[in-house]
C-alpha positions in Angstrom: 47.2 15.7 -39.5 45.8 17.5 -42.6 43.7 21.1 -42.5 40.5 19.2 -43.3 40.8 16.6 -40.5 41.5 19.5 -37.8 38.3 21.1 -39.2 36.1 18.1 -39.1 37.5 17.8 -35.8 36.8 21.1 -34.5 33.6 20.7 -35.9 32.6 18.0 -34.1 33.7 19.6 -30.7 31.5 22.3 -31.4 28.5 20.0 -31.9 29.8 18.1 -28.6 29.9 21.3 -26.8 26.6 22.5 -28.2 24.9 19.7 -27.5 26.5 19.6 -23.9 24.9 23.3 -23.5 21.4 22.4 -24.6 20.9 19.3 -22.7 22.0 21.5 -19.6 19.9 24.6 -20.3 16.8 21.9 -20.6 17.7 20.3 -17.8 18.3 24.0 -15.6 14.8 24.6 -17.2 13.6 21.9 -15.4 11.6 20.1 -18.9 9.3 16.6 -18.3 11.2 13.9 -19.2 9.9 13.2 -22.2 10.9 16.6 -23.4 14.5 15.5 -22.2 14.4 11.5 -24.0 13.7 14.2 -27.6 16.2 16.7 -27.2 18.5 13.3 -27.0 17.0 11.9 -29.6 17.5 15.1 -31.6 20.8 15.9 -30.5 22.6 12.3 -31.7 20.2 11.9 -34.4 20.5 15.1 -36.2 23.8 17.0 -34.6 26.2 13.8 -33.8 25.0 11.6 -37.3 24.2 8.7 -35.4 22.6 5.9 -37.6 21.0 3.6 -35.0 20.5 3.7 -31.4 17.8 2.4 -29.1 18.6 3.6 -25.1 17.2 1.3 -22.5 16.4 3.1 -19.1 15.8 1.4 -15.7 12.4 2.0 -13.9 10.7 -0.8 -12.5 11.9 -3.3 -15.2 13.7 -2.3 -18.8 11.8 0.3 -20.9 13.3 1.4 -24.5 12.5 5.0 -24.1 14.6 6.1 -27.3 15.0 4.4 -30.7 15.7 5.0 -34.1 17.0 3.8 -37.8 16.5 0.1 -37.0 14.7 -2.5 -38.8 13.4 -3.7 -35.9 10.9 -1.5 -33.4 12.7 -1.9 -30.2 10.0 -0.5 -27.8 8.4 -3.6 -27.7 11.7 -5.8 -27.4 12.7 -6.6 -23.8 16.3 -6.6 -22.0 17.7 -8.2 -19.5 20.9 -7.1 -18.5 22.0 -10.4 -17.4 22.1 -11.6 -20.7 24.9 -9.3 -22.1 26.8 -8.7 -19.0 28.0 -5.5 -19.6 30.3 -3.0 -17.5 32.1 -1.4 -20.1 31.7 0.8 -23.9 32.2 -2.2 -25.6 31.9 -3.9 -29.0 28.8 -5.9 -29.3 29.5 -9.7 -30.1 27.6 -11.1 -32.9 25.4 -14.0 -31.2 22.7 -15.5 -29.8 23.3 -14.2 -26.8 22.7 -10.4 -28.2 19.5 -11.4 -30.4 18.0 -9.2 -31.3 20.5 -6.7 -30.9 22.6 -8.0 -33.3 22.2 -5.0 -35.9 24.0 -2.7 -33.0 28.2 -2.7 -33.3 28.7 -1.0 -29.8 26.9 -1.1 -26.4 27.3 1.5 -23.4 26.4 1.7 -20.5 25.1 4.2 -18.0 26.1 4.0 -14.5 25.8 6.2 -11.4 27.3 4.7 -8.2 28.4 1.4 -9.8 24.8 1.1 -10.3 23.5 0.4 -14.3 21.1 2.8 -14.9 20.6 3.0 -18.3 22.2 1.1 -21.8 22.9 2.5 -24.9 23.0 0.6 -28.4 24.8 2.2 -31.7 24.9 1.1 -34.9 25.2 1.7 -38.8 28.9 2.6 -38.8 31.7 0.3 -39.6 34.5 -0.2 -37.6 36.5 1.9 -39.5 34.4 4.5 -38.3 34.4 3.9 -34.5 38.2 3.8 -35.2 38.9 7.1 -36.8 37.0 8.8 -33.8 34.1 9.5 -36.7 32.2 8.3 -33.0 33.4 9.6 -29.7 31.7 7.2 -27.3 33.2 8.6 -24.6 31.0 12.2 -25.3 27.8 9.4 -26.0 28.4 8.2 -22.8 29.1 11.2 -20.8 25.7 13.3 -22.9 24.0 10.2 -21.4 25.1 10.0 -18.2 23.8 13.5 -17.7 20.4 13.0 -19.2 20.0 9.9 -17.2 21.0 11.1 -13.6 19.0 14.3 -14.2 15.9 12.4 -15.0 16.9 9.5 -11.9 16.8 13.2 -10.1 13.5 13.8 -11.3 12.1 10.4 -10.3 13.4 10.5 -6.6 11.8 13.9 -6.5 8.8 13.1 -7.2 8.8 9.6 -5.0 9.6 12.6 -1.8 6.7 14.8 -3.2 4.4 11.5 -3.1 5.8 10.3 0.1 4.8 13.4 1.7 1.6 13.4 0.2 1.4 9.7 1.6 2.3 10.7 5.1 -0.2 13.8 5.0 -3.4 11.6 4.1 -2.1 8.6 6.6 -1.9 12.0 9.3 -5.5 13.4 7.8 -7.1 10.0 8.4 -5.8 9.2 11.8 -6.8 11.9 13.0 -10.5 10.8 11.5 -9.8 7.4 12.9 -9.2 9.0 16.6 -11.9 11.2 16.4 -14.3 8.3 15.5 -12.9 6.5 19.1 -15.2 7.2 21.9 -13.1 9.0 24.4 -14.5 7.9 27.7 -15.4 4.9 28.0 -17.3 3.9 31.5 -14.5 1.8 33.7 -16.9 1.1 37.2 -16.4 -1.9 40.0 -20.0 -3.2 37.9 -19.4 -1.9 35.0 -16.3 -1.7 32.6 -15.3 -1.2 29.0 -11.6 -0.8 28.0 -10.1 -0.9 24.2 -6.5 -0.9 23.0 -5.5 0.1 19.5 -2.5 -0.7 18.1 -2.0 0.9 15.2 -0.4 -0.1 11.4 1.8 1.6 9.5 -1.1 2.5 7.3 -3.9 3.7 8.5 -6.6 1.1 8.2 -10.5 0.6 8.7 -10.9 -0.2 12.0 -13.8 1.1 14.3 -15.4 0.9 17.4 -17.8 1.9 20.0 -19.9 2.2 23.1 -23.3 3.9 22.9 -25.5 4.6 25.9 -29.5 4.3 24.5 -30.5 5.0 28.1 -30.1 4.3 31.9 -30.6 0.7 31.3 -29.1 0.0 27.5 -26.4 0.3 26.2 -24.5 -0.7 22.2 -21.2 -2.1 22.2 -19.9 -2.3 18.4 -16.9 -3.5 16.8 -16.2 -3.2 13.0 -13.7 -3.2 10.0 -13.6 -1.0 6.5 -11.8 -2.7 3.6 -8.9 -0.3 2.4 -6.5 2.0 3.9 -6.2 5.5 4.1 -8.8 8.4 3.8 -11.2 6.3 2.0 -11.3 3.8 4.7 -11.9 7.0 7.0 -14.0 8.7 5.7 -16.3 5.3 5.2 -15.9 4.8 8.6 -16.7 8.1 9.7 -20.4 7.9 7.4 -20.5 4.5 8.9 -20.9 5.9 12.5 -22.9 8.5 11.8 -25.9 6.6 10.2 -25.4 3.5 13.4 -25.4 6.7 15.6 -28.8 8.2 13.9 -30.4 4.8 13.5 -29.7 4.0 17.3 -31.8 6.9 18.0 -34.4 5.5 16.2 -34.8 1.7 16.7 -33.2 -0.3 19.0 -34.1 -3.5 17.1 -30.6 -5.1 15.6 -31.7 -6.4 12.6 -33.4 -3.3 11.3 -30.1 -1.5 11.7 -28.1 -4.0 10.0 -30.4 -4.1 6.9 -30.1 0.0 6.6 -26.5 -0.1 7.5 -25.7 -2.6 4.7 -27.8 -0.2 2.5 -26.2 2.8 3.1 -22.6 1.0 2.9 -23.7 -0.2 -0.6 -24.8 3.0 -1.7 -21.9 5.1 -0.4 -19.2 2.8 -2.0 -20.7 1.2 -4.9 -19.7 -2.4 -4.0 -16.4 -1.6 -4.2 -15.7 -1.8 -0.6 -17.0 -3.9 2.3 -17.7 -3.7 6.1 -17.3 -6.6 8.8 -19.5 -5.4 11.9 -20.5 -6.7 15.1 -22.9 -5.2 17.3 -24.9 -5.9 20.6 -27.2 -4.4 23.4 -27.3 -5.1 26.7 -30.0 -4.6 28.4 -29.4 -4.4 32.6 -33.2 -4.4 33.8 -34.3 -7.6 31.8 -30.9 -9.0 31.5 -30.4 -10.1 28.5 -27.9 -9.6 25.8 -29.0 -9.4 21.8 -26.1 -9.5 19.0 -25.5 -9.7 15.5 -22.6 -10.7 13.2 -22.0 -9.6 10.3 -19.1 -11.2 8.8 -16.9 -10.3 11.6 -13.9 -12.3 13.6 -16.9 -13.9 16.5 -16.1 -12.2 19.6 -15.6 -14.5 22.5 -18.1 -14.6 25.4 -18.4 -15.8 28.8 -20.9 -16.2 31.5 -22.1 -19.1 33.5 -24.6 -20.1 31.3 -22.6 -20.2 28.1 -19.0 -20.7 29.2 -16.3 -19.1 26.9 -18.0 -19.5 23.9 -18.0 -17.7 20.5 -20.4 -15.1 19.3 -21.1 -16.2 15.5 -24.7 -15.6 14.8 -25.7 -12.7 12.4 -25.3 -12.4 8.4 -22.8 -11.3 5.9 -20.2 -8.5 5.4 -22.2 -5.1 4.9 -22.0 -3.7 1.9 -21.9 -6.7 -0.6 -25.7 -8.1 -1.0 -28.7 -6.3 -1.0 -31.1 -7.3 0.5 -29.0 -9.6 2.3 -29.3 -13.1 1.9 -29.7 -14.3 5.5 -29.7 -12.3 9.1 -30.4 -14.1 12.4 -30.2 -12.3 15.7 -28.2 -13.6 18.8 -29.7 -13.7 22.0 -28.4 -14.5 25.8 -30.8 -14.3 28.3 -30.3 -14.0 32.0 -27.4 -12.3 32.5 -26.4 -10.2 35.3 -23.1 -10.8 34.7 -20.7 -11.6 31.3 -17.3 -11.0 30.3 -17.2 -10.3 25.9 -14.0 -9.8 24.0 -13.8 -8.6 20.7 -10.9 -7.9 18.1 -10.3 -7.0 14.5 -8.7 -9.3 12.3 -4.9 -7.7 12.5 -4.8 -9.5 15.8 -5.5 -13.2 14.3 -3.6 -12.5 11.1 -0.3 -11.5 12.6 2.2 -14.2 11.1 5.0 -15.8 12.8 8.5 -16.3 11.1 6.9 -19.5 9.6 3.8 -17.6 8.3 2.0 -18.9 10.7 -1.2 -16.9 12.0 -1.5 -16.2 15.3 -5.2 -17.5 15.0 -8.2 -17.1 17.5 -7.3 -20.4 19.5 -3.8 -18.2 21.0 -6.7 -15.8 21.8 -8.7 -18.2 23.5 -6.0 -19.6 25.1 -4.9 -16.5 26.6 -8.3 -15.4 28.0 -9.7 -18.6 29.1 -7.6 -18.4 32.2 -7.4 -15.0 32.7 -10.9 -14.0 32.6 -10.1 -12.8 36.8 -7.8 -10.4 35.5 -8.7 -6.4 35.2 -9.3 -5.3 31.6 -6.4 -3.3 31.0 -4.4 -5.9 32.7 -5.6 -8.9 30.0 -5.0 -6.2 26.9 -1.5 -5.9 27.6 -1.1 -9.6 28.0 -2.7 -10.1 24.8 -0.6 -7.1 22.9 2.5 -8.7 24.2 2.0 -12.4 23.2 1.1 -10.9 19.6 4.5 -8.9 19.5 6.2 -11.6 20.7 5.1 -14.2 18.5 5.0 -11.2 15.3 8.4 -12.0 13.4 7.9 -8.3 11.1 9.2 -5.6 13.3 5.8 -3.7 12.2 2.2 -4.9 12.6 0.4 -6.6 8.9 -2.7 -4.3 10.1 -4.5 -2.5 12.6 -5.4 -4.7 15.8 -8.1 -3.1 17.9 -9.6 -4.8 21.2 -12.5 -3.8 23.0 -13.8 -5.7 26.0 -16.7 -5.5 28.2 -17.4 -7.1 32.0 -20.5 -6.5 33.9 -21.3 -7.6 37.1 
């Protein structure tokens, strides 16, 4: 080996260990990724002499976050790493397989825990030069590997940081959600209420309530915000404050539902929605006025009526304004009922054949258990809908909230 080899050699170790020293010190200084995907660019552009690369990196699909010297622009140009089945530095064969990355010679790939990460494309050299070590694709690879694990690094950190930003919200609005549940809820030989939540992993839009007007009224409500999260909450909460404040003022139903489908249209810009159902029952003249609005119909029994659905009302709140239709429900003559009502994570928990579990189950479980105490039939309910879910967690938020007088 002559004098000027062993200097052209030692030269290039120094660029090697150079570069090695500044990809480090950027990546100890803890520099955006993009700041990282230049100094590679920089470093085999302008220190190593490389003629042509384009670096494919793995997020969700294939991205070509580096690329230069080609004829063709290769950020556009999608890869599929099926198509050139590669495990090891190799040579790139010339066919239609590796159109359009026929102008590369060699391929590399990136791996961390046999998994490909990243693949790197070289080209404008002739074999000659890959030969004579003109190209160490083992440093390429290696400089790579580094760059690529340290940004991978970057990625799961920031996926913990959201996750924990996801978890604090989802804790923020439960915590809205529970405070929104009325806490004591009247539970007499003549008179009872009982509710069950079960809640989803995300925190969703359901609501309900129980609202003494006075010694002889009372408003039972059910509802459901579109969305998830604090949004949803925080709708929810300004939900029940203006049906809290417009109780005090009116007790007729279909003056509340016109404001409340106001003030949900203001408040989110049609961009979200509100199922509701709501009803009075009045003890001294006995009867029992309700309104739908877009909710799963509640189911209903008394002599009178029988089990029966509770479908009369309008729209979702929140959509149309003024509304396009609103009728008002009204059972007379009551001194005694039985009312069941539920958000829609109950009826549209699938099976393992994506089936729903659909109102009819529901009605089939009540019908013949209207004898049974409150809490009693909830858990009878909760159980048949874990049982027949085939997810180990819940599609949504199911809430019930029942109701017997006598």
């Amino acid at each position: 080996m002559n004098i000027e080899t062993i200097r052209k050699n030692f030269e290039l170790k120094d660029l090697e260990l150079n570069s090695l020293l500044e990809i480090t010190q950027a990546i100890n200084n803890n520099l955006p990724e993009e700041s990282l995907y230049k100094i590679f660019n920089f470093t085999l552009r302008a220190n190593l002499k490389i003629k042509k690369l384009a670096l494919y990196v793995k997020d969700d699909n294939w991205e070509c976050k580096v690329n230069f010297g080609t004829e063709q622009d290769f950020s556009n140009v999608p890869f599929k790493e099926e198509r050139l089945n590669i495990h090891d530095i190799s040579k790139l064969d010339v066919s239609k397989e590796s159109e359009p990355f026929d102008e590369f010679e060699r391929v590399i790939p990136v791996s961390h825990k046999n998994e490909l990460l990243a693949v790197v494309f070289l080209g404008g050299f002739n074999s000659e030069g890959y030969v004579a070590g003109q190209i160490n694709l083992n440093f390429i690879q290696t400089l790579s590997n580094i760059i690529i694990v340290a940004i991978e690094n970057k990625k799961l950190a920031r996926k913990e940081l959201e996750q924990k930003a996801f978890q604090k919200e989802m804790e923020i609005a439960r915590k809205v959600q529970q405070l929104l549940f009325p806490k004591n809820l009247p539970y007499t030989e003549k008179f009872k209420i009982f509710s069950s939540y079960e809640p989803h992993q995300a925190v969703g839009g359901d609501y309900f309530d129980f609202i003494p007007i006075d010694e002889n009224q009372f408003l039972i409500c059910i509802a459901d915000v579109s969305g998830k999260g604090i949004p949803a909450a925080l709708m929810m909460a300004n939900f029940q404050a203006s049906l809290r404040t417009l109780i005090r003022q009116t007790t007729k139903l279909e003056k509340i539902v016109r404001e409340l489908n106001y003030q949900v249209l203001q408040n989110s810009n049609g961009e979200s929605f509100i199922t509701f159902f709501a009803a009075i029952y009045n003890r001294d003249l006995k009867y029992f006025k309700y309104v739908n609005a877009g909710h799963n119909p509640p189911l209903f029994h008394s002599k009178q009526t029988g089990l029966t659905q509770l479908e009369l009302g309008t729209t979702v709140l929140g959509i149309f304004h003024p509304l396009p239709f609103l009728k008002i429900g009204k059972i007379e003559d009551l001194s005694s009922f039985f009312f069941l009502a539920f958000t829609d994570g109950l009826i549209e928990t699938f099976d393992a054949d994506d089936e729903p579990f659909g109102v009819e189950r529901v009605i089939e479980i009540v019908g013949p258990n209207l004898d049974l105490d409150l809490r009693t039939l909830h858990q009878k309910i909760v159980n048949e809908v874990n049982n027949y879910n085939a997810s180990s967690v819940l599609s949504d938020d199911i809430t019930l909230l029942s109701c017997k007088v006598n």
